[in-house]
DRENPA-3360 file (N, C-alpha, C; in nm, 2 decimals, always signed):
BEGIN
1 = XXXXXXXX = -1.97/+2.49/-1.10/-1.84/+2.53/-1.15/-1.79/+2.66/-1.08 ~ -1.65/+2.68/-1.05/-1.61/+2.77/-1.00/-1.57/+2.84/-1.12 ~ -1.52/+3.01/-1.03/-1.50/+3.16/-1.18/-1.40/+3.06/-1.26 ~ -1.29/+3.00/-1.18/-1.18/+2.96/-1.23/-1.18/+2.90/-1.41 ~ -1.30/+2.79/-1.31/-1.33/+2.68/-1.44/-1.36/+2.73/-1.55 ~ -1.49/+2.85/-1.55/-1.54/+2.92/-1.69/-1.44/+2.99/-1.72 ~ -1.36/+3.06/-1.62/-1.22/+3.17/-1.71/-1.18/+3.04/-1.82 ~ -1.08/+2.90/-1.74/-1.04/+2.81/-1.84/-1.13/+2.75/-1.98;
9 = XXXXXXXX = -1.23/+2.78/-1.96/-1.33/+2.71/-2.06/-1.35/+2.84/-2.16 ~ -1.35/+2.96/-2.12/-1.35/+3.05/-2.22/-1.26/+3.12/-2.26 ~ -1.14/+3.07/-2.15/-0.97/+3.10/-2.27/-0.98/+2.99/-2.38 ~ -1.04/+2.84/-2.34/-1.00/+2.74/-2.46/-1.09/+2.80/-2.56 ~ -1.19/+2.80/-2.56/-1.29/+2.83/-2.69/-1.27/+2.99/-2.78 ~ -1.21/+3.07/-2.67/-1.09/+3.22/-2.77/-1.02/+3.14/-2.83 ~ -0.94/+3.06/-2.77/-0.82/+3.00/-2.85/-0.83/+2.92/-2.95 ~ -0.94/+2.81/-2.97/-0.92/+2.71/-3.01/-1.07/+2.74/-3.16;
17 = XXXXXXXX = -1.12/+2.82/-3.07/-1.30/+2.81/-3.20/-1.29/+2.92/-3.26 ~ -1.14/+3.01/-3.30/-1.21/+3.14/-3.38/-1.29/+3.13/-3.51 ~ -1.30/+3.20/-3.62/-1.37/+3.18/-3.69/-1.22/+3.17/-3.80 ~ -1.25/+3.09/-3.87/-1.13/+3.10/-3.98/-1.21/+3.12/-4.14 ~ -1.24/+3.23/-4.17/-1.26/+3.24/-4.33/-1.18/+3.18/-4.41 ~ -1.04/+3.15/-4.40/-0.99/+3.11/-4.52/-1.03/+2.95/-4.54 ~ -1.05/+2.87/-4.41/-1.11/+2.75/-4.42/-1.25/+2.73/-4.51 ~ -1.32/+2.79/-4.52/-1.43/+2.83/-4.55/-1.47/+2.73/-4.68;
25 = XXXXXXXX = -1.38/+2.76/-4.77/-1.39/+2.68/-4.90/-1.36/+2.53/-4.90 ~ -1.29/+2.56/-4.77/-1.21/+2.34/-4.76/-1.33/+2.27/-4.71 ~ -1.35/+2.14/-4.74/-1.41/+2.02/-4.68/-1.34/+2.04/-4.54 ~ -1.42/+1.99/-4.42/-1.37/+1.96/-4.30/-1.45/+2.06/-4.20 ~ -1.33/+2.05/-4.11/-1.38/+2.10/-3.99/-1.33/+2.28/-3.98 ~ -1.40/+2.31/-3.92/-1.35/+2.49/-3.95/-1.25/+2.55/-3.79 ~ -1.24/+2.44/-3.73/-1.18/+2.48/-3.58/-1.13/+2.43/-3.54 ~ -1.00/+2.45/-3.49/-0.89/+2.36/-3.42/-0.91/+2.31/-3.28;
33 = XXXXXXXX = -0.93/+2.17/-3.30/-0.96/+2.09/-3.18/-0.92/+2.00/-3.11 ~ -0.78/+1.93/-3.21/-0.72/+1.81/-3.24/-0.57/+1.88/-3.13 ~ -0.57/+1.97/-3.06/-0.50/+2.00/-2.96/-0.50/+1.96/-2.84 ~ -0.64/+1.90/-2.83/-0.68/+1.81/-2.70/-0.69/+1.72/-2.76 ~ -0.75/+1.66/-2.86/-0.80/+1.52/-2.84/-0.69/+1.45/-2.89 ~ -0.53/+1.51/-2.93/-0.42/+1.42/-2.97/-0.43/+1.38/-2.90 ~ -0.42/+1.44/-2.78/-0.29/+1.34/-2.66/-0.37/+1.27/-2.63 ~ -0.48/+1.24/-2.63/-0.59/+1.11/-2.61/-0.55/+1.00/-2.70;
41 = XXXXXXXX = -0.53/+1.04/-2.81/-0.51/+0.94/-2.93/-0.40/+0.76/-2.88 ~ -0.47/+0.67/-2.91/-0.36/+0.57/-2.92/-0.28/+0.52/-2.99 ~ -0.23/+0.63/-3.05/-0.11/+0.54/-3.19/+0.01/+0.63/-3.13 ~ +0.09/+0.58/-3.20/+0.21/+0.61/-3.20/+0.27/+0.72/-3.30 ~ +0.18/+0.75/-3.37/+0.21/+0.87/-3.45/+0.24/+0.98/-3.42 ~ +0.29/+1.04/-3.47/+0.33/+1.21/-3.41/+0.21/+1.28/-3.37 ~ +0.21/+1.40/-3.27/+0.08/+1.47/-3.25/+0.07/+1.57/-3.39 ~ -0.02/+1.61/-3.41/-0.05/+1.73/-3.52/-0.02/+1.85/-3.45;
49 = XXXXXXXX = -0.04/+1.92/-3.37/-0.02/+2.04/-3.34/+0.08/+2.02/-3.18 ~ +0.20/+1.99/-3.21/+0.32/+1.97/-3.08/+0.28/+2.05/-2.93 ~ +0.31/+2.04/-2.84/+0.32/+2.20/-2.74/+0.41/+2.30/-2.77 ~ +0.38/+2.40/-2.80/+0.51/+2.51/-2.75/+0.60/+2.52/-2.62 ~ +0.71/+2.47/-2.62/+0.82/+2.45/-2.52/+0.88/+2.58/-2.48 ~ +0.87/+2.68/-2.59/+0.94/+2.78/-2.54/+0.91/+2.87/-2.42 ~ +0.97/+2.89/-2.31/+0.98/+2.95/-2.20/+0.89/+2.86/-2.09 ~ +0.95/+2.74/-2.10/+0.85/+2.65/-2.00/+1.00/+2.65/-1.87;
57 = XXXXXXXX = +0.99/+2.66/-1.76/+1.13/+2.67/-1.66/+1.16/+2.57/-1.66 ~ +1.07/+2.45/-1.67/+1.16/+2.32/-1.63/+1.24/+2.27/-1.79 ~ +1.19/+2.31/-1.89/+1.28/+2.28/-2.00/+1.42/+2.37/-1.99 ~ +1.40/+2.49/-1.97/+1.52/+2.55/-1.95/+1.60/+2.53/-1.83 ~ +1.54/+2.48/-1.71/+1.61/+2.48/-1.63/+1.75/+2.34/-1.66 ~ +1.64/+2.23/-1.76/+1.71/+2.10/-1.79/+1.86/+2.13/-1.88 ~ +1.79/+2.20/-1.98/+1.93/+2.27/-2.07/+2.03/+2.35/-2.03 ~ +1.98/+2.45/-1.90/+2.11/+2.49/-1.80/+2.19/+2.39/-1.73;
65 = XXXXXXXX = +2.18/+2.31/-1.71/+2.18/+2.22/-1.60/+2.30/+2.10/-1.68 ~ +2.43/+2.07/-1.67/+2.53/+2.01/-1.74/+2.51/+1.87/-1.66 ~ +2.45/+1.85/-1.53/+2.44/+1.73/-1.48/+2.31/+1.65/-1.50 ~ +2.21/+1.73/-1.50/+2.04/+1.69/-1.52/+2.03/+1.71/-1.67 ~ +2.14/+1.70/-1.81/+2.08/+1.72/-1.91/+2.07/+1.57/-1.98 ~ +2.21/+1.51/-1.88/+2.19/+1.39/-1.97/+2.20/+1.29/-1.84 ~ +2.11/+1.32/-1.77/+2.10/+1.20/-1.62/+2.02/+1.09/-1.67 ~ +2.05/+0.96/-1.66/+1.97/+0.87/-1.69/+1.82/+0.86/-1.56;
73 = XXXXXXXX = +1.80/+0.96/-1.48/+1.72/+0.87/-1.36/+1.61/+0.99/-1.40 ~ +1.63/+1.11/-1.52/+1.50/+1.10/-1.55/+1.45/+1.08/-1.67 ~ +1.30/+1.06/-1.66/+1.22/+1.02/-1.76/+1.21/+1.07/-1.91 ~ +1.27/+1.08/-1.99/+1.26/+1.13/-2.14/+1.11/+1.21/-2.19 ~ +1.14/+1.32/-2.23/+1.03/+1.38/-2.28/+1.00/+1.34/-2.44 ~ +0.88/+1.32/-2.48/+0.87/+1.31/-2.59/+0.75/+1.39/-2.65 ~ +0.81/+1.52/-2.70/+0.68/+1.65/-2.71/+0.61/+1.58/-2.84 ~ +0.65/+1.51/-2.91/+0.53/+1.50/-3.06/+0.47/+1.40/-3.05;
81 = XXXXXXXX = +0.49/+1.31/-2.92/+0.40/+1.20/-2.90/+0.30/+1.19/-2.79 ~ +0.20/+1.12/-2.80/+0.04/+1.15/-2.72/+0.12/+1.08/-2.55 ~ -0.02/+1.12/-2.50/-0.01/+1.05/-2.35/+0.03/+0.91/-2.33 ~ -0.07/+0.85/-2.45/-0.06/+0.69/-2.39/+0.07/+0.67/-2.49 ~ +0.12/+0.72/-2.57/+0.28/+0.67/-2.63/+0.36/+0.67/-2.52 ~ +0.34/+0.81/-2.41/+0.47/+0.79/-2.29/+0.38/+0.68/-2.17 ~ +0.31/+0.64/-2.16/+0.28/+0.56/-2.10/+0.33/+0.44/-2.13 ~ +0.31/+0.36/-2.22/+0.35/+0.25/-2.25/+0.48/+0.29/-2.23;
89 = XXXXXXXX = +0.55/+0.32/-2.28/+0.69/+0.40/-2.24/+0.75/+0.34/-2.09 ~ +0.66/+0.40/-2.04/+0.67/+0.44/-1.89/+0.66/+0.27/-1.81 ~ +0.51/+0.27/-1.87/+0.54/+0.08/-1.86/+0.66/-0.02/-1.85 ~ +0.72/+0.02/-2.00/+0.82/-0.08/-2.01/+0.92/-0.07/-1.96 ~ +0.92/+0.04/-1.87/+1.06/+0.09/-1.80/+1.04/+0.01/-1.68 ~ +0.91/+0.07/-1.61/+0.90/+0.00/-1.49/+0.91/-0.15/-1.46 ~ +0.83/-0.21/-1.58/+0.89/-0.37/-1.56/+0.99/-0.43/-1.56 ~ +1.09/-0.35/-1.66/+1.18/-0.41/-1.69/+1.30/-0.36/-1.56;
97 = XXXXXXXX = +1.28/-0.25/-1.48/+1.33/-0.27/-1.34/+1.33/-0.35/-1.23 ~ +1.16/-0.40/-1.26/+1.12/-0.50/-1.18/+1.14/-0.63/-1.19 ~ +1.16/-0.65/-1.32/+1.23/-0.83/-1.37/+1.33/-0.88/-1.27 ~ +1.41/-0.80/-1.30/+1.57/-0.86/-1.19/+1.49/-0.87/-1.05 ~ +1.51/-0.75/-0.99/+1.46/-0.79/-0.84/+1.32/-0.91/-0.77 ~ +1.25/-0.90/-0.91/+1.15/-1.05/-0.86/+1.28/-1.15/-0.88 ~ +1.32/-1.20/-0.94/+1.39/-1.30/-1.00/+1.52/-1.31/-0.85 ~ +1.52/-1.25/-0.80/+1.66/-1.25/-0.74/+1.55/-1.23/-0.60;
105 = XXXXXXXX = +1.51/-1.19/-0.60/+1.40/-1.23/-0.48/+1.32/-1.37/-0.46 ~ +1.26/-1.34/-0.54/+1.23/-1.51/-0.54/+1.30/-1.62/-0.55 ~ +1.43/-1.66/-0.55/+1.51/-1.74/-0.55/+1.58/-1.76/-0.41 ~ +1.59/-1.66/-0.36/+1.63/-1.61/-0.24/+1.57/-1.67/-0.09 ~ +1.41/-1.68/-0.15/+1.30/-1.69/-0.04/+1.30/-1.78/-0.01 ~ +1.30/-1.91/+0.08/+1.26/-2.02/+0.09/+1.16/-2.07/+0.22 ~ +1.08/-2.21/+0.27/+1.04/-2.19/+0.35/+1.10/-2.25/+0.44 ~ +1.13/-2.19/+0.60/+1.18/-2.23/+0.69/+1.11/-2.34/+0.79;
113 = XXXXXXXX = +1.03/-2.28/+0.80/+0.94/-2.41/+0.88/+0.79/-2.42/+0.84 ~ +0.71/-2.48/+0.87/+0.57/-2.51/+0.88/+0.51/-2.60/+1.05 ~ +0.42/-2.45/+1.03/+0.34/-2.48/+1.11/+0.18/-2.51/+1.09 ~ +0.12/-2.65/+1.15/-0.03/-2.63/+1.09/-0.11/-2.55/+1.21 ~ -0.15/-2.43/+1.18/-0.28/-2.33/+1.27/-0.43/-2.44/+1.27 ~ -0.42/-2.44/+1.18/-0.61/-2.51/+1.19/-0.64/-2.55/+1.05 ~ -0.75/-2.58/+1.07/-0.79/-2.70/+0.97/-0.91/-2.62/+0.91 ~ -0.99/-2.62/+0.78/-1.13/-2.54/+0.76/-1.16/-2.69/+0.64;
121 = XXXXXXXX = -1.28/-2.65/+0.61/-1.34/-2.73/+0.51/-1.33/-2.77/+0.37 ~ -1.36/-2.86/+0.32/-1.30/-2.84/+0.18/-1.38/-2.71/+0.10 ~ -1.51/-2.69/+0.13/-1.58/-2.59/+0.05/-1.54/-2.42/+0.13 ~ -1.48/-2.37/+0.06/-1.44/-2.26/+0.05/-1.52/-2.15/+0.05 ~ -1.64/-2.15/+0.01/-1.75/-2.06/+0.06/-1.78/-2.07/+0.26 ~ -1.77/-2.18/+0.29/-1.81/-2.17/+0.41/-1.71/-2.15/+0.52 ~ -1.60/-2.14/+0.48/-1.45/-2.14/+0.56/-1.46/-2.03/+0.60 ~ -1.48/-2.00/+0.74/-1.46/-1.86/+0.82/-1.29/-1.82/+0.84;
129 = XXXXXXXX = -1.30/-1.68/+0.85/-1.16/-1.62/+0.90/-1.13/-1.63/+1.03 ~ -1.04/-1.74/+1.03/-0.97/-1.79/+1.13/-0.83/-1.70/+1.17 ~ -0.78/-1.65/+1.10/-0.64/-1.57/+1.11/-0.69/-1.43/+1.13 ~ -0.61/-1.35/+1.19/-0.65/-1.25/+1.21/-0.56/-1.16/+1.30 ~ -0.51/-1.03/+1.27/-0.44/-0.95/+1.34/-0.28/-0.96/+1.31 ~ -0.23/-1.01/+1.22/-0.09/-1.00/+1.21/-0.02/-0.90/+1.21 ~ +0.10/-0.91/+1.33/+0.21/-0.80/+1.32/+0.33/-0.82/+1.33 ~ +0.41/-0.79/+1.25/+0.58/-0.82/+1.26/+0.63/-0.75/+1.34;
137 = XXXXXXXX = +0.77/-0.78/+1.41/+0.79/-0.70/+1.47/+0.98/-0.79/+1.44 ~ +1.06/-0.73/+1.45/+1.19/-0.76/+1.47/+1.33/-0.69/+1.52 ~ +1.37/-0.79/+1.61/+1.42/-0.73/+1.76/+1.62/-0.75/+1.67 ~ +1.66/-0.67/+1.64/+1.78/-0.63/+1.61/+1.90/-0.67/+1.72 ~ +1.85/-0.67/+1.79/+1.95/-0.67/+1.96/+1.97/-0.83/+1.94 ~ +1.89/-0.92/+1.93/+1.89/-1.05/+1.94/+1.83/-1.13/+1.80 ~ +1.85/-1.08/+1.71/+1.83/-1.11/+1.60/+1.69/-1.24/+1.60 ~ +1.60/-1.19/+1.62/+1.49/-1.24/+1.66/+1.38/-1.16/+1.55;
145 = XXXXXXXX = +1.29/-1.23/+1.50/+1.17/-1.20/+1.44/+1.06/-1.25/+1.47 ~ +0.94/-1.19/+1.53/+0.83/-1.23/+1.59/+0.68/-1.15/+1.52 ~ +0.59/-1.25/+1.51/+0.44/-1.25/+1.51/+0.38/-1.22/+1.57 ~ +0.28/-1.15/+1.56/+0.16/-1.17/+1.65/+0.00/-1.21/+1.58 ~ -0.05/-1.26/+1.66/-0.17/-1.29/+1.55/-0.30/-1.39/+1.63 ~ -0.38/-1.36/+1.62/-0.49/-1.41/+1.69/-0.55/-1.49/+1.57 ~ -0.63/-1.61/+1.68/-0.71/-1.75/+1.58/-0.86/-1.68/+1.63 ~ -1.01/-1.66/+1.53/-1.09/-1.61/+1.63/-1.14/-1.75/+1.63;
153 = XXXXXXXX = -1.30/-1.74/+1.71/-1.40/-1.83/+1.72/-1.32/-1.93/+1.85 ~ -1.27/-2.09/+1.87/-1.26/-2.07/+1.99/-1.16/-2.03/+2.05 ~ -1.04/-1.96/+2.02/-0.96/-1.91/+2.11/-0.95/-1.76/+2.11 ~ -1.04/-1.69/+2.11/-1.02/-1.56/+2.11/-1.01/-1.48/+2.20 ~ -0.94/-1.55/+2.34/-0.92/-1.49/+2.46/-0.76/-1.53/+2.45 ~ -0.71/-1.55/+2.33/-0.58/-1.57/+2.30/-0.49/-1.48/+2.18 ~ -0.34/-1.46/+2.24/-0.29/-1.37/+2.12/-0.16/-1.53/+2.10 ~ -0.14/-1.52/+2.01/-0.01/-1.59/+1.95/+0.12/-1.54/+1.92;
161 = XXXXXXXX = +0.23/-1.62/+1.99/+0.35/-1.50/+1.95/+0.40/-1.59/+1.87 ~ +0.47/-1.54/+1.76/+0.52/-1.63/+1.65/+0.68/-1.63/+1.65 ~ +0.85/-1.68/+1.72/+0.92/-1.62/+1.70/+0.99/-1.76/+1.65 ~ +1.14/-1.61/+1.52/+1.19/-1.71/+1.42/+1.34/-1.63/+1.47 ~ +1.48/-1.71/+1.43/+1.59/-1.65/+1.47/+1.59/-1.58/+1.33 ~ +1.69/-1.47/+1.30/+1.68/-1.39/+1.16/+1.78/-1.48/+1.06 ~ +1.82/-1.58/+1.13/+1.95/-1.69/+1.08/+1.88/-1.82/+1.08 ~ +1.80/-1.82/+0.93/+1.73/-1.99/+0.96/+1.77/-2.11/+0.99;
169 = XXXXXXXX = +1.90/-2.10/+1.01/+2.00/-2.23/+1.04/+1.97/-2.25/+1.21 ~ +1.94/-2.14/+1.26/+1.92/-2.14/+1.43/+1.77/-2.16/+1.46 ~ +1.76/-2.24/+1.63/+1.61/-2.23/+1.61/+1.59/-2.11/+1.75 ~ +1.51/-2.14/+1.79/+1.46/-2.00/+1.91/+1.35/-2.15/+2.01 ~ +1.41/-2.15/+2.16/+1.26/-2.18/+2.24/+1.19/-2.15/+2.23 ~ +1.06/-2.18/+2.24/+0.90/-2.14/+2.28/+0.88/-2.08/+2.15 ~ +0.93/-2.16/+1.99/+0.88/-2.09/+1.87/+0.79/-2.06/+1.82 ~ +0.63/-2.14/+1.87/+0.52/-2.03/+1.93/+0.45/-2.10/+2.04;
177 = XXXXXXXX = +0.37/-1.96/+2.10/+0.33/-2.00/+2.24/+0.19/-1.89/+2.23 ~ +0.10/-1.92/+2.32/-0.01/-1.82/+2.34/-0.05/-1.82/+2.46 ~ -0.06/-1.67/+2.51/-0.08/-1.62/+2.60/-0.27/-1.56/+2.64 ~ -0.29/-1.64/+2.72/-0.45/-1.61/+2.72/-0.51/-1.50/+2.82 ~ -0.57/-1.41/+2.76/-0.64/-1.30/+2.86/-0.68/-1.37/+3.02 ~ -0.82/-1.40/+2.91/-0.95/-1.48/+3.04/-0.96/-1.39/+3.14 ~ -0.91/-1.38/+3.28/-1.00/-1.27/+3.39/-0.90/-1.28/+3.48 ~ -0.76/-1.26/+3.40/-0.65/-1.20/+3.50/-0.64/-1.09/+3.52;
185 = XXXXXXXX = -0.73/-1.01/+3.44/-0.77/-0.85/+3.50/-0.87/-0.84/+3.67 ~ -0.89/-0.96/+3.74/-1.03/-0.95/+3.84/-0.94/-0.90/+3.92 ~ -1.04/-0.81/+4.00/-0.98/-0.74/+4.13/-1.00/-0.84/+4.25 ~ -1.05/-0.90/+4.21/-1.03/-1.00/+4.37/-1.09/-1.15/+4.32 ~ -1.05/-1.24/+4.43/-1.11/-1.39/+4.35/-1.24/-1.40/+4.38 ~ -1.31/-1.31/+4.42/-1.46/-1.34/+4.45/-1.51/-1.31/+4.30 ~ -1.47/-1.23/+4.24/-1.52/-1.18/+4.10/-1.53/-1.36/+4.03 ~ -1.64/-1.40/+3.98/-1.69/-1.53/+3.86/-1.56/-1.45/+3.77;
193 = XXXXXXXX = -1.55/-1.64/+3.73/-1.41/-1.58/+3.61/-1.49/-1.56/+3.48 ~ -1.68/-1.57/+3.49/-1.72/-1.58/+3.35/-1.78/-1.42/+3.36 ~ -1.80/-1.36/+3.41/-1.78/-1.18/+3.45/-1.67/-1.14/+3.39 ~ -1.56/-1.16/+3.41/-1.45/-1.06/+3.38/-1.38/-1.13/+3.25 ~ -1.40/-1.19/+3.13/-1.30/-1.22/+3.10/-1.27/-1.15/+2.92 ~ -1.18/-1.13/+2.89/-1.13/-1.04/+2.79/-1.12/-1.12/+2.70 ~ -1.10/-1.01/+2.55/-1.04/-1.08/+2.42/-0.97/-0.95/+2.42 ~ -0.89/-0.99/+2.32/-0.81/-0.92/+2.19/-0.85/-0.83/+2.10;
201 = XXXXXXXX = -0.88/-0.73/+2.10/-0.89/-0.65/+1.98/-0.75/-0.61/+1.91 ~ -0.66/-0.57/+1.94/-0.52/-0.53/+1.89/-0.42/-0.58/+2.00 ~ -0.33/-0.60/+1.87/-0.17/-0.63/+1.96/-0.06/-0.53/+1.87 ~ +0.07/-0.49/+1.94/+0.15/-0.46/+1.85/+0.27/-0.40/+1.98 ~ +0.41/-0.49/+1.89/+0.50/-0.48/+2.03/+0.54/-0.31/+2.02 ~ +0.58/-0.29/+2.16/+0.60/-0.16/+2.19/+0.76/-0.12/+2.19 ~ +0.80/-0.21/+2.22/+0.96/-0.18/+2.25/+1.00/-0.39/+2.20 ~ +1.11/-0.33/+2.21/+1.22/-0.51/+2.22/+1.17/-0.58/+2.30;
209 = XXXXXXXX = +1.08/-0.56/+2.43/+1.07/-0.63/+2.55/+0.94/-0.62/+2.57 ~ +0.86/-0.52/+2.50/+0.73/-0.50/+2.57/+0.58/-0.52/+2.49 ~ +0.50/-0.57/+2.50/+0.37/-0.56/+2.39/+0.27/-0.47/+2.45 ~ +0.16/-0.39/+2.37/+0.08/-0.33/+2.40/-0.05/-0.40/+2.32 ~ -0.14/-0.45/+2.39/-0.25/-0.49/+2.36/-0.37/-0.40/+2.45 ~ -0.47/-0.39/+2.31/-0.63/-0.35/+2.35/-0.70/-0.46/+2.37 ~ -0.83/-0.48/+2.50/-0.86/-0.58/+2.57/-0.98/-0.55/+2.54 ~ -1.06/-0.62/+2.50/-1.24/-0.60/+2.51/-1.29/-0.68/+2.58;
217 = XXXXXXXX = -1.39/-0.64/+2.71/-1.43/-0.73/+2.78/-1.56/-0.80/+2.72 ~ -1.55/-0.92/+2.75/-1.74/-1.01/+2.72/-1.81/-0.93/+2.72 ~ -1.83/-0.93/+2.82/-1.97/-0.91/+2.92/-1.94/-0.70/+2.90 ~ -2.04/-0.64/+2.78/-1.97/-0.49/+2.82/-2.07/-0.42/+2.91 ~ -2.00/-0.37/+2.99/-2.01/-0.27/+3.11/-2.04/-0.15/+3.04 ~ -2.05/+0.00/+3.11/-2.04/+0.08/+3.05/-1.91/+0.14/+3.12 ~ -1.82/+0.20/+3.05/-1.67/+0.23/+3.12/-1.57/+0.13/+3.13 ~ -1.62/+0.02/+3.06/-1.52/-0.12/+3.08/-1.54/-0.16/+2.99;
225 = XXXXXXXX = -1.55/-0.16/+2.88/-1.56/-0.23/+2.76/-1.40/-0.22/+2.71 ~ -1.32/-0.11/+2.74/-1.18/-0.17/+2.70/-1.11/-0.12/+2.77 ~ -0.98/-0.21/+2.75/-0.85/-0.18/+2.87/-0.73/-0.18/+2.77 ~ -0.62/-0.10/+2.80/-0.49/-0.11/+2.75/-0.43/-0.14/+2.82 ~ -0.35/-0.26/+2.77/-0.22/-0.33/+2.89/-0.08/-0.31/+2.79 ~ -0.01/-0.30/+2.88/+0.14/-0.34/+2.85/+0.21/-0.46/+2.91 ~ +0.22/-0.52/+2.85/+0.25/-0.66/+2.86/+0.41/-0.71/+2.86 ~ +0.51/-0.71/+2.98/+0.62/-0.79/+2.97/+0.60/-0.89/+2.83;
233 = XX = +0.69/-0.88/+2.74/+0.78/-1.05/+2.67/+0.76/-1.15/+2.75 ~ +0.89/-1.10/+2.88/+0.90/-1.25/+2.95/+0.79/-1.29/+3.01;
% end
């Protein structure tokens, strides 16, 4: 524990465990405690012992304030009720913001095309991750929206470009296509193409026109295990 913590632990216990003689004669408890453990409480009841608001800045600042006193966009204080009363609170606000926009979202969404990627097994325990690497990217200039995304196991010397018009009524050529590494990095054709040939670790486009992919070679070298390319679109 830091000084800090024991200072706070032995302001609460000045404050909260003096000795009260006049209690003395009552049944109960002899020490006020029920100042923490309200706001813990789950009912909806009032707290027993409220906060003192007086000279807090943000309450005053709210009651100077002719435009922030009765703004709907903040949260309502409720000093005599516990934590989880403004929670639930707080809950039903948030949902009930969220109703409309699912509802009008989801009605909105539909699907444009289908494409089948691959096929896996009926048993679902043994179905490897086939997908892998997805990135959006969308080109404003040509109202174009593209994928990227790698299949592993046998094509992993392949990236996929996925492209949709932003107007599903239109279609786009080459709506997907894949571009394969393999050992078009060799410095010369004497190099075996099974020496030099790369996968995909990352893709992600760089500009409107350009992709930037990280390359992992097979076969690792020491100093060549990866390459960064920038890769024309066209």
């Amino acid at each position: 524990m830091t000084q800090k913590d024991i200072t706070f632990v032995a302001d609460f216990l000045t404050e909260h465990f003096n000795e009260a003689p006049e209690l003395y004669n009552r049944k109960g408890k002899y020490f006020n405690v029920e100042r923490v453990g309200q706001y813990l409480k789950d009912e909806d009841d009032d707290l027993v012992s409220p906060p003192n608001t007086e000279g807090n800045q943000w309450f005053d600042f709210l009651k100077n304030s002719t435009h922030l006193k009765e703004s709907p966009l903040l949260f309502p204080y409720y000093p005599e009720k516990s934590l989880h009363f403004v929670k639930r609170q707080m809950e039903g606000v948030i949902d009930q913001c969220l109703q409309k926009p699912a509802v009008v979202i989801g009605k909105s969404v539909h699907q444009a095309v289908c494409m089948c990627l691959y096929k896996t097994s009926q048993s679902e325990d043994s179905t490897p991750q086939l997908f892998k690497l997805p990135f959006l990217w969308n080109d404003k200039t040509s109202n174009i929206h593209y994928v990227l995304f790698t299949m592993l196991e046998n094509s992993i010397s392949k990236i996929y470009i996925l492209r949709r018009h932003t107007d599903t009524s239109r279609s786009v050529s080459n709506g997907i296509l894949a571009v394969e590494f393999g050992n078009f990095l060799n410095n010369s054709i004497n190099e075996s193409s099974d020496s030099r040939c790369y996968s995909c670790l990352d893709a992600h486009f760089y500009d409107d026109e350009t992709v930037t992919v990280v390359l992992k070679e097979s076969v690792e070298q020491e100093g060549k295990e990866r390459v960064l390319a920038q890769l024309p679109l066209s």
